[in-house]
C-alpha positions as CSV (number, residue, x, y, z in Angstrom):
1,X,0.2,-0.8,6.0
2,X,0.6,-2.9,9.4
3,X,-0.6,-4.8,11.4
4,X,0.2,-5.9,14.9
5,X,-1.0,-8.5,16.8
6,X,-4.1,-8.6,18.2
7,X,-5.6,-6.4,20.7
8,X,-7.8,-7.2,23.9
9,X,-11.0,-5.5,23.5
10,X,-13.6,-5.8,26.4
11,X,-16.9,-5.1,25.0
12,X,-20.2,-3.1,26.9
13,X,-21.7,-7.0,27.0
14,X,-19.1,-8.0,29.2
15,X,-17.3,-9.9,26.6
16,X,-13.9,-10.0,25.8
17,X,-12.6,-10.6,22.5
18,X,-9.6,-10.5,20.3
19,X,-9.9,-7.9,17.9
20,X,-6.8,-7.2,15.4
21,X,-5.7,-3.8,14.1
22,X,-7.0,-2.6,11.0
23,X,-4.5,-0.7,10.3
24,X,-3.1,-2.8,6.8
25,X,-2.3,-2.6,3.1
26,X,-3.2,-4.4,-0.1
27,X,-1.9,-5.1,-3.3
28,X,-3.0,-6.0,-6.7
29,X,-1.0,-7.8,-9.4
30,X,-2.3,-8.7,-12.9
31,X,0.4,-10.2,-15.0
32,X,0.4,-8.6,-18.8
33,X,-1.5,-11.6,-20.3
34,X,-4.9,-10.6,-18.4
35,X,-4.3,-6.8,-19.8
36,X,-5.5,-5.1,-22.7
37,X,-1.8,-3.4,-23.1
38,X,0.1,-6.1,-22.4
39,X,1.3,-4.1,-19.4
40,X,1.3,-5.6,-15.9
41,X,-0.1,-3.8,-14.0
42,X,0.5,-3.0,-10.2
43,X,-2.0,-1.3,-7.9
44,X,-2.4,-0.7,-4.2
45,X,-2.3,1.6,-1.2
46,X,-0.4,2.7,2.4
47,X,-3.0,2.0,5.3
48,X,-1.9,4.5,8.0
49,X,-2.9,7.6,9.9
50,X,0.2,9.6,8.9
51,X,0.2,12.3,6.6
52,X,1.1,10.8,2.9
53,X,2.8,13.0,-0.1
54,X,4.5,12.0,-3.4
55,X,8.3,12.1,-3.9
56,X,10.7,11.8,-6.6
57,X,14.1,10.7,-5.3
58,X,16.5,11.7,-8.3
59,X,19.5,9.3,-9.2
60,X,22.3,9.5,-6.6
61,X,26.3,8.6,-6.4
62,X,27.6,8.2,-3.2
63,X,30.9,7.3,-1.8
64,X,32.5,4.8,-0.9
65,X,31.8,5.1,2.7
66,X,28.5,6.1,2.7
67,X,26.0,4.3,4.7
68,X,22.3,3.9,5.7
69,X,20.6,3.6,8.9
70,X,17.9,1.2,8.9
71,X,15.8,-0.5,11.5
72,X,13.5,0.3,14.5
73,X,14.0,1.9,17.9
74,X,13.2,1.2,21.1
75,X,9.5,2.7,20.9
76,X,8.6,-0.1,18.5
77,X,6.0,-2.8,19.4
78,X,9.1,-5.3,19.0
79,X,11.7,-3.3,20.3
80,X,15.0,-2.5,18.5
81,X,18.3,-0.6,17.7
82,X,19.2,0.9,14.5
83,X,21.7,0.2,12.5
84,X,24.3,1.7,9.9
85,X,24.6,-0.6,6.8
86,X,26.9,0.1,3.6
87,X,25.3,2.5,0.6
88,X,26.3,1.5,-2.7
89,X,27.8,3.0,-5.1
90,X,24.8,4.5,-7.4
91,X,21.0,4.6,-6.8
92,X,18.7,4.6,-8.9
93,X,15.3,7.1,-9.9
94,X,12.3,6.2,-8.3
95,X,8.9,7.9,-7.2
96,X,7.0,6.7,-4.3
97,X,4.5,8.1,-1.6
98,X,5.7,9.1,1.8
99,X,4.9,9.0,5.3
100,X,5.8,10.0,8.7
101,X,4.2,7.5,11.2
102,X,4.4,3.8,11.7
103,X,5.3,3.0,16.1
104,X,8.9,3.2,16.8
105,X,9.6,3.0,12.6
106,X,11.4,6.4,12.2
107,X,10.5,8.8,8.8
108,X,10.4,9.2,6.6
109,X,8.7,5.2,5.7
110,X,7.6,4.7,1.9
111,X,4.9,1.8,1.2
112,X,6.7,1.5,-2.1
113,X,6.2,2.9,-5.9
114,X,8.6,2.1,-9.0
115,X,12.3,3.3,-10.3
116,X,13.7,4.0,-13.5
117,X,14.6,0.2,-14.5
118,X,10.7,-0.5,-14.2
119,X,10.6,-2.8,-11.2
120,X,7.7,-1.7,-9.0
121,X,7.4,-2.4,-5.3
122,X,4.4,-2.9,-2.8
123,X,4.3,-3.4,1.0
124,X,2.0,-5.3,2.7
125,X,1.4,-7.2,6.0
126,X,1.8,-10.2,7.1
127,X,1.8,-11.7,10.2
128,X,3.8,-14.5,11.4
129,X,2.6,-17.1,13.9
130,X,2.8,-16.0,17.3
131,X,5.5,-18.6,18.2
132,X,7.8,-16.4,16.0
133,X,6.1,-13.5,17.4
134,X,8.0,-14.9,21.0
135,X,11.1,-15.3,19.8
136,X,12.0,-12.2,18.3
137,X,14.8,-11.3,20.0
138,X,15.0,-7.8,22.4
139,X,16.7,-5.3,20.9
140,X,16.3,-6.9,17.6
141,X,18.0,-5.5,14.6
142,X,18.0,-5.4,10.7
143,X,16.1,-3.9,8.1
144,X,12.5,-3.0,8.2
145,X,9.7,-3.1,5.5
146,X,10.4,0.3,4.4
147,X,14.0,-0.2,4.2
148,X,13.9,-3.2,1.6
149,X,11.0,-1.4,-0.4
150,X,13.4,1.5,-0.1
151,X,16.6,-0.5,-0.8
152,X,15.0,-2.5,-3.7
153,X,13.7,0.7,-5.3
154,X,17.1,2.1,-5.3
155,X,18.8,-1.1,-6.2
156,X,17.6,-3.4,-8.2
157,X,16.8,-3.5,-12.3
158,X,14.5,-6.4,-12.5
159,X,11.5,-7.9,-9.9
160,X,13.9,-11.1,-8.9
161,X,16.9,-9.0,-8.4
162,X,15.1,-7.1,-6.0
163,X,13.8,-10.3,-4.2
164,X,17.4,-11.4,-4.3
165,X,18.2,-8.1,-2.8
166,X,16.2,-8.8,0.1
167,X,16.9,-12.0,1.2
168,X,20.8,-10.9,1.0
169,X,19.7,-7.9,3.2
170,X,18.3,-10.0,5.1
171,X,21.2,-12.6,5.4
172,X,23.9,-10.3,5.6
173,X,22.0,-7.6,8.2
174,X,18.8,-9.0,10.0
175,X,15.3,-8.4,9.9
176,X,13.4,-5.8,12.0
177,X,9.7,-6.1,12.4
178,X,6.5,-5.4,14.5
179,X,5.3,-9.0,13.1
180,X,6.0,-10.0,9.9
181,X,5.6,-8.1,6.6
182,X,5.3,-9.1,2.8
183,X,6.1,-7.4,-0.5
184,X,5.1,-7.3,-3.5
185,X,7.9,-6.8,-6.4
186,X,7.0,-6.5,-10.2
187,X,8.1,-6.0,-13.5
188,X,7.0,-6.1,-17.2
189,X,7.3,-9.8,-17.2
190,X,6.8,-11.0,-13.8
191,X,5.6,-10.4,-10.1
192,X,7.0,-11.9,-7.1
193,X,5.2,-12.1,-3.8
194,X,7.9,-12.0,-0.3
195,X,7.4,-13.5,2.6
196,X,9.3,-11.7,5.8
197,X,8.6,-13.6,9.3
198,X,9.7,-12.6,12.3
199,X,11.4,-14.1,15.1
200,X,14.9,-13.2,14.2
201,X,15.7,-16.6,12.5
202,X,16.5,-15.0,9.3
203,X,13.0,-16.3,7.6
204,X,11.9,-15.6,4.1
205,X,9.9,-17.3,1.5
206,X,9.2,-16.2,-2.5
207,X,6.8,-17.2,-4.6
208,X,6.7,-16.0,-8.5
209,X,3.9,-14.6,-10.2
210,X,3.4,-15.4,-13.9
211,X,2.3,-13.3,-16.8
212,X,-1.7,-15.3,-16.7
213,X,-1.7,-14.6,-12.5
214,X,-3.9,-12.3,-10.7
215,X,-2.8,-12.0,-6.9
216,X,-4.2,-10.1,-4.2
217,X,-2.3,-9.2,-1.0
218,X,-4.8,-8.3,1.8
219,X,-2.8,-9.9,3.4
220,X,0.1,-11.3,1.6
221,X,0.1,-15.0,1.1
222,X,2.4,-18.1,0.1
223,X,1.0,-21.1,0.2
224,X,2.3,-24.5,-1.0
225,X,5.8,-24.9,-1.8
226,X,8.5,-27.1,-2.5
227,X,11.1,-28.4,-0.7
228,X,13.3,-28.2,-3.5
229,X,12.9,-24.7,-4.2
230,X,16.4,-23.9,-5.0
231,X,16.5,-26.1,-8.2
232,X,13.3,-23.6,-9.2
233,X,12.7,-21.0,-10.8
234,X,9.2,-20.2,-9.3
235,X,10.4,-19.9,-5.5
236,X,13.0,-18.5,-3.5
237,X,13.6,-18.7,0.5
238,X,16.1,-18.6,3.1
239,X,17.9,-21.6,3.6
240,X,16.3,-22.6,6.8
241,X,12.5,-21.6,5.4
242,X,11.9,-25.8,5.2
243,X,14.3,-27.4,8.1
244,X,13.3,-24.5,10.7
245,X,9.7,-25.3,10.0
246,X,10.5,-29.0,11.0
247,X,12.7,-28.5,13.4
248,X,9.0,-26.8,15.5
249,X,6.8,-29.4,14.3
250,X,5.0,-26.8,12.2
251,X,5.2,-29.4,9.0
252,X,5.8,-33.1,9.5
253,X,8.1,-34.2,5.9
254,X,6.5,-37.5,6.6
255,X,2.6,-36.9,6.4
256,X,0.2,-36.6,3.8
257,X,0.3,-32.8,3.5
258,X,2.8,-30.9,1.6
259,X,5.0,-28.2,2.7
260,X,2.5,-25.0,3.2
261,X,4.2,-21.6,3.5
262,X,0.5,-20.1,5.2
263,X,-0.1,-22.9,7.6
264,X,3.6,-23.3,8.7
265,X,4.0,-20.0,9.1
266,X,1.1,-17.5,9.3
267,X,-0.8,-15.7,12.0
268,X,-4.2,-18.3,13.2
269,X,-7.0,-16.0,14.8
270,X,-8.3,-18.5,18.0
271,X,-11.7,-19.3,16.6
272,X,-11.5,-18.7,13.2
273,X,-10.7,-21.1,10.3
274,X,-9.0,-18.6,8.0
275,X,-7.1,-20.0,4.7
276,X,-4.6,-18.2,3.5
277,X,-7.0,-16.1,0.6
278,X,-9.5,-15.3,2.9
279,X,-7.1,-13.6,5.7
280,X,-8.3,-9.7,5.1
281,X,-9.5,-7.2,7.7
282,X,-12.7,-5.7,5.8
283,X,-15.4,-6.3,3.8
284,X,-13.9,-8.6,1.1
285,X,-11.1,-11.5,1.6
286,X,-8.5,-11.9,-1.2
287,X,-10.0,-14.9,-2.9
288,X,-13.5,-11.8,-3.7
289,X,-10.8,-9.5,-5.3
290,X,-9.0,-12.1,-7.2
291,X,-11.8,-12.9,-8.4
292,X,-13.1,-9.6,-9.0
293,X,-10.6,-8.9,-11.0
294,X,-10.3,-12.0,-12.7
295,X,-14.2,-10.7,-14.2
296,X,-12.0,-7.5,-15.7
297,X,-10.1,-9.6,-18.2
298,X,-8.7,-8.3,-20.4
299,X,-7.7,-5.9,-17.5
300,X,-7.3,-2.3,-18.1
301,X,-6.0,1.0,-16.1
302,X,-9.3,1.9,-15.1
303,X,-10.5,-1.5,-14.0
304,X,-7.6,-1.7,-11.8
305,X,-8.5,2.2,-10.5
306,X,-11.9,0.9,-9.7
307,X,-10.5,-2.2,-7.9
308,X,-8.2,0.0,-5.6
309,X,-11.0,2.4,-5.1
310,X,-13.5,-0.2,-4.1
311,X,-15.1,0.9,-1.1
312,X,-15.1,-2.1,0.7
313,X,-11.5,-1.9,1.0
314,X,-10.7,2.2,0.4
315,X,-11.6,4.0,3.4
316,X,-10.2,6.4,5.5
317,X,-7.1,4.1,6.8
318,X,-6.5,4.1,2.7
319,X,-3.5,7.2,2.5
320,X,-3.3,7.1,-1.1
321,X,-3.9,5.4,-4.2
322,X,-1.8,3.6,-6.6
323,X,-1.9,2.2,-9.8
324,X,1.0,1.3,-12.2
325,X,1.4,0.1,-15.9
326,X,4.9,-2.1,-16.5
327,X,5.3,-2.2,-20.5
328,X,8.3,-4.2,-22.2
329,X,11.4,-2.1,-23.2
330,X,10.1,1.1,-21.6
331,X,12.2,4.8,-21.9
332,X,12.7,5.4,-18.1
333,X,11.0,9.0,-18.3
334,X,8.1,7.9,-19.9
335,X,7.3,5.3,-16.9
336,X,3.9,5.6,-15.5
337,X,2.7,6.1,-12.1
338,X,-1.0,7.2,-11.3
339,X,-1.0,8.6,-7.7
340,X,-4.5,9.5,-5.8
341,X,-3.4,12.0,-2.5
342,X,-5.6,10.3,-0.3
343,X,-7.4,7.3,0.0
344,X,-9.0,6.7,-3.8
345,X,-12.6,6.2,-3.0
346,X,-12.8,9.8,-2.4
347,X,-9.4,11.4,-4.5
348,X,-8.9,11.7,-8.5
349,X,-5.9,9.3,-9.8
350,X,-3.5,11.7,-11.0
351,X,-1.0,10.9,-13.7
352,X,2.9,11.3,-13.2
353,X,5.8,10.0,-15.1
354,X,9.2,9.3,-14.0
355,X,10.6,11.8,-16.3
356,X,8.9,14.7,-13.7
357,X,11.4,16.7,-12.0
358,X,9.2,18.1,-9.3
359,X,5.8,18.0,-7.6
360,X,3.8,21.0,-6.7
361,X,3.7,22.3,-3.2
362,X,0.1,21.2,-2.8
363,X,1.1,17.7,-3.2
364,X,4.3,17.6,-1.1
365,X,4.7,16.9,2.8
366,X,2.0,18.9,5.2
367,X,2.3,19.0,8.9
368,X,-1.9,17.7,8.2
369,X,-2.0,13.9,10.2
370,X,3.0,14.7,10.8
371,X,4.1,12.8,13.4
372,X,5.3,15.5,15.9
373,X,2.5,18.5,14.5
374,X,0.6,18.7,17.6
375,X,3.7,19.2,20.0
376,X,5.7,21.4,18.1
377,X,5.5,24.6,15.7
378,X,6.5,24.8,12.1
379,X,10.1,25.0,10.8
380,X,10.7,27.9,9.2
381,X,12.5,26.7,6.1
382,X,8.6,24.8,5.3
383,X,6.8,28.1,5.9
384,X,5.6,28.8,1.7
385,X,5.3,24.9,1.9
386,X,3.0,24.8,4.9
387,X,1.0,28.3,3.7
388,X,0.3,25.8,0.2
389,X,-3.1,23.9,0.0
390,X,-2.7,20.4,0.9
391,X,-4.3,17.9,-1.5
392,X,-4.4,15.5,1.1
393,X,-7.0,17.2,3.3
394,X,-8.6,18.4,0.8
395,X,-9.9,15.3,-0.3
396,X,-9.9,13.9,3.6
397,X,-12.8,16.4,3.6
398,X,-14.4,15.0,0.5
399,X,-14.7,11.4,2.1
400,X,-16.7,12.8,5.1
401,X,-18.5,14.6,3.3
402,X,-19.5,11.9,1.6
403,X,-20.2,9.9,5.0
404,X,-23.0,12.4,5.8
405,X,-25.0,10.8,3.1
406,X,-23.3,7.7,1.8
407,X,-26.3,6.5,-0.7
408,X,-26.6,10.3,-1.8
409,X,-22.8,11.2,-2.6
410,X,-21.3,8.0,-3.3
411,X,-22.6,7.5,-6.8
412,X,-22.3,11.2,-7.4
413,X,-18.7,11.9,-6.3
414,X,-17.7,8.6,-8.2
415,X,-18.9,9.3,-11.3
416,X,-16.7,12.8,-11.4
417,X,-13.6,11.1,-10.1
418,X,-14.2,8.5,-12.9
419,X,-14.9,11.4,-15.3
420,X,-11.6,13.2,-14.4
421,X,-9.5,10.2,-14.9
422,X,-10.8,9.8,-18.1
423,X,-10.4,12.9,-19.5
424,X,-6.6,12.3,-18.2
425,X,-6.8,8.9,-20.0
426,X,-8.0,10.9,-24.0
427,X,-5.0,13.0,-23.2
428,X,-2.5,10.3,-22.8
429,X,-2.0,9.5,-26.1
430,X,-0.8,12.5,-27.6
431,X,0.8,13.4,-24.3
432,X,2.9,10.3,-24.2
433,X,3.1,10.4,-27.9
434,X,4.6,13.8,-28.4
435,X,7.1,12.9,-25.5
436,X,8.0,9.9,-27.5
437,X,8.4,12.1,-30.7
438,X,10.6,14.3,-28.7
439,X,13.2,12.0,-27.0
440,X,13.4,10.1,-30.5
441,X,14.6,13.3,-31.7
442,X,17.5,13.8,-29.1
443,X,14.9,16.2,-27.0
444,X,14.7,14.7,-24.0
445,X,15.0,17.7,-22.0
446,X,12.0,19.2,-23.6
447,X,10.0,15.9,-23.1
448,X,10.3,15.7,-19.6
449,X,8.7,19.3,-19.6
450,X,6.0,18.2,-21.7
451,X,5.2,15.9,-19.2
452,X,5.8,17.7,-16.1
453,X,3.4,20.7,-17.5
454,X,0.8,17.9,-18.0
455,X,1.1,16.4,-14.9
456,X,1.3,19.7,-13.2
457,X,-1.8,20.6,-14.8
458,X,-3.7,17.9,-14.3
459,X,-2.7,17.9,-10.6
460,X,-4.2,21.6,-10.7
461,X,-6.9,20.6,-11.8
462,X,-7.8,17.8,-9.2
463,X,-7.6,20.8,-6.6
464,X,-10.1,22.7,-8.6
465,X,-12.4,19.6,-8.9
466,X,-11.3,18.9,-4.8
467,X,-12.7,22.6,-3.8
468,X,-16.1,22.2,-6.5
469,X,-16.5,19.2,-4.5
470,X,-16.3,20.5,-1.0
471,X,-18.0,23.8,-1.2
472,X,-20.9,21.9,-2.9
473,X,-20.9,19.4,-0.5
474,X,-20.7,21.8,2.3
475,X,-22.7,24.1,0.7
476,X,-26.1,21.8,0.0
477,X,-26.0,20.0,3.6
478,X,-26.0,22.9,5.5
479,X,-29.0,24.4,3.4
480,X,-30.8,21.0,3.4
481,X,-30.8,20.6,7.1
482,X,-28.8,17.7,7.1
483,X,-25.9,19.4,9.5
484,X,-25.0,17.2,12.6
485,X,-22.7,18.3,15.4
486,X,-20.1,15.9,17.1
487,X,-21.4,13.5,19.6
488,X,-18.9,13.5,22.7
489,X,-16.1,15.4,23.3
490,X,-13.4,13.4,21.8
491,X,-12.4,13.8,18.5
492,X,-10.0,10.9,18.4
493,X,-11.1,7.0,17.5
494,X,-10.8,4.6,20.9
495,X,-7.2,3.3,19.1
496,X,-6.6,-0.2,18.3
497,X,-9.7,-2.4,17.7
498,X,-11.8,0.4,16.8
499,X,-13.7,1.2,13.6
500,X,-12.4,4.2,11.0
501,X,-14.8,5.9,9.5
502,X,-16.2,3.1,6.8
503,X,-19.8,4.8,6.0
504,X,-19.8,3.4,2.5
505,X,-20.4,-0.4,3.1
506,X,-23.2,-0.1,5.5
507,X,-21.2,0.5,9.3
508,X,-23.3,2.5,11.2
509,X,-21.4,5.6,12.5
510,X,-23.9,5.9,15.3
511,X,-23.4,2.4,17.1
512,X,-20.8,1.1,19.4
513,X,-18.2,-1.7,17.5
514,X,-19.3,-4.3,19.6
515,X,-22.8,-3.7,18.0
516,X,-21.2,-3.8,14.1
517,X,-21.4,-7.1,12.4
518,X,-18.0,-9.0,13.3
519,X,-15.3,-9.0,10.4
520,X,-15.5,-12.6,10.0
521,X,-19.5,-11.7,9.3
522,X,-18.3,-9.3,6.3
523,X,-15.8,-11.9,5.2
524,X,-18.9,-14.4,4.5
525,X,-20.7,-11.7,3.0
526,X,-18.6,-10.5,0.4
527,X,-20.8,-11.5,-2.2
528,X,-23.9,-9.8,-0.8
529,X,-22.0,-6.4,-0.5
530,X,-21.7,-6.3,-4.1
531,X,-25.1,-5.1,-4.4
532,X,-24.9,-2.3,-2.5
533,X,-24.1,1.0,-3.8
534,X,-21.1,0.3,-5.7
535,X,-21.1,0.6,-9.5
């Protein structure tokens, strides 16, 4: 999910180059106009090396004096000190995936997911320009990315309150960072893309999405937008997002050009003439997914299931998968989330509702990839927990698995991760139906089981089709010959600047990074990856 500034890498050539972190996260939005249901439709994933599990945070009072403590410490890249900052009164319902880990961000962090009102959050980086970069002040203070995902998901009933909710949190509290960050906040009728910079200047910018958009974030983007923006509709900002932009040179009110939320304000790579769609990290800039999707119209659950699982961007920095429909006037337990345990392009999309009360053990938080599970031992009170499968790894071992022989398993595993979620996708009708039937007739109690059996049961069954899958795998390249043991002795990447484990577009495992085509190379050649394996 983030993404720090970039890292000095001295190559085995004797060069020295600057090489950012991979570590990110995308977002897709496709406003209910481009969809066969009418639905938007939200999907996405959490890029980091923590451990990630699915959560249901029930509805909460609190009172009167409760608080939150929000912000970063002093391990963070930018330094800080938390804070306490008023609760309110009632939170809402929500469902989201987990983690433990993000540099001096404390856990448990949450990428986003969707609440009870239907408004369905994303977070995704963005980096500021390195002038703000400077600035930020030491300690600085305020929320951080997973606060206002967390805060909106508890908070706010529509996507522009909880825009509104940010830049007030913002206002009224600060903004803590490791660089700048964006979000992306929908609901049944629109999306809105946010804008965080750092700097400690209180900077924010919001553009609206429309019902006929597609957006990508990889990473998130503004780009033109008006001066005016409080007598719109379409935008929102802080009050100093134009002024403070003059006030550095960064846009001249006088020229030709007009006022350009990317070039004012985003992160420029020396060297590199990056707009602000073709900013990503891997194998395909926004502008190829937008498009990409675009081709889907009218854009379904499945088509936006293949776009998060796309290889070129699902690897094994991707901790989950996410996809989520947004209908008009939905019943808040009949709200849909499809979740993947680990990174998509080697996990089944399991569907959940909001009405679920609880998620099996196997899904749930495993000391696998914790913070703190190398240096410590097991608290008792997670013992049964801990003894429990962990989807997570399961399917970790799936996706190198599949690395052995990328041309060979690819297409294979695919098609029976495809084949699952469609069998979950015949049973949704009289699943949801029933449910439906159910709360019409003043049993909602009964529905929510209904759905939490299915859910349960379908989540059963992706561990089933997660050990078929590894004892197969395991199972036919042993016999085959096609074992290798480790090269080296250290299991561990070389940290920032190096390449995960990406088998599936064609990096070679077996050469140095410095010998991989540069990322700027894969940029250009996003249309010539499409004809690789992918379907």
């Amino acid at each position: 999910m983030k993404m720090a500034p970039p890292s000095i890498v001295t190559l085995a050539a004797g060069l020295t180059l600057l090489i950012p972190s991979t570590t990110a996260s995308y977002a897709f939005y496709v406003g209910r106009s481009l969809t066969a249901a009418n639905a938007t439709l939200v999907g996405g994933t959490g890029e980091e090396v923590s451990s990630h599990w699915l959560q249901i945070f029930p509805p909460a009072n609190h009172s009167a004096n409760a608080t939150l403590t929000v912000g970063v410490t002093e391990d963070a890249v930018l330094p800080g000190v938390r804070i306490e900052i008023p609760q309110v009164n009632h939170t809402f319902r929500y469902m989201s995936m987990e983690y433990s880990d993000f540099l001096g961000f404390p856990a448990p962090l949450t990428n986003g997911g969707v609440n009870e009102k239907g408004v369905a959050v994303r977070d995704v980086w963005a980096n500021s320009r390195q002038e703000l970069y400077d600035m930020t002040p030491n300690p600085q203070t305020g929320l951080q990315y997973s606060d206002l995902a967390r805060v909106v998901l508890e908070r706010a009933s529509t996507a522009r309150e909880g825009v509104q909710i940010i830049g007030d949190m913002i206002a009224k509290y600060g903004y803590a960072d490791y660089g700048g960050n964006s979000h992306l906040i929908a609901d049944a009728n629109e999306g809105w893309v946010v804008w965080e910079f750092s700097g400690g200047k209180g900077l924010w910018a919001a553009e609206r999405l429309g019902t006929d958009v597609v957006r990508v974030l990889y990473p998130g983007y503004i780009e033109n937008f008006p001066v005016d923006f409080q007598d719109s509709e379409d935008y929102m900002g802080s009050s100093n997002i134009v002024n403070f932009a003059v006030e550095q040179g960064w846009w001249d009110p006088n020229g030709s050009e007009p006022f350009n939320i990317f070039n004012a304000y985003g992160y420029r790579v020396e060297g590199e003439n990056l707009t602000a769609r073709d900013g990503g990290n891997k194998y395909m800039s926004q502008a190829a997914l937008e498009e990409a999707t675009l081709a889907m119209v009218p854009v379904t659950e499945a088509d936006v299931r293949e776009r998060v699982r796309d290889p070129r961007i699902s690897d094994d920095e991707a901790g989950y998968g996410q996809v989520v429909s947004l209908f008009q006037d939905m019943d808040p337990d009949t709200i849909r989330i499809w979740n993947a345990p680990t990174g998509s392009v080697a996990a089944p999309f399991i569907p959940w509702w909001l009405g679920v009360e609880s998620v099996p053990p196997e899904y749930g938080e495993h000391r696998y990839l914790t913070t703190g599970a190398s240096a410590s031992f097991l608290n008792p009170d997670f013992q049964l927990q801990e003894a429990s499968q962990f989807a997570g790894r399961m399917f970790k071992r799936v996706l190198y698995y599949m690395c052995s022989n990328p041309n060979a398993f690819h297409p294979l595993v695919t098609q029976m991760l495809t084949s699952f979620e469609n069998q979950s996708t015949t049973d949704l009708e009289w699943v949801e139906k029933s449910a439906q039937t159910l709360i019409s007739s003043g049993q909602r109690e009964a529905a929510k089981s209904l759905l939490q059996f299915y859910s349960h049961t379908r989540a059963s069954k992706a561990l089933d089709l997660g050990r078929t899958l590894t004892d197969a795998l395991d199972g036919y390249i042993k016999l085959s010959g096609q074992w290798k043991g480790p090269v080296g002795t250290e299991i561990n990447d070389a940290g920032e600047g190096a390449e995960t484990v990406n088998c599936l577009v064609g990096f070679d495992p077996d050469q140095p990074a410095w010998k991989q085509p540069s990322n700027a190379t894969r940029r250009r050649k996003d249309a010539a990856h499409s004809s690789l394996i992918l379907p």
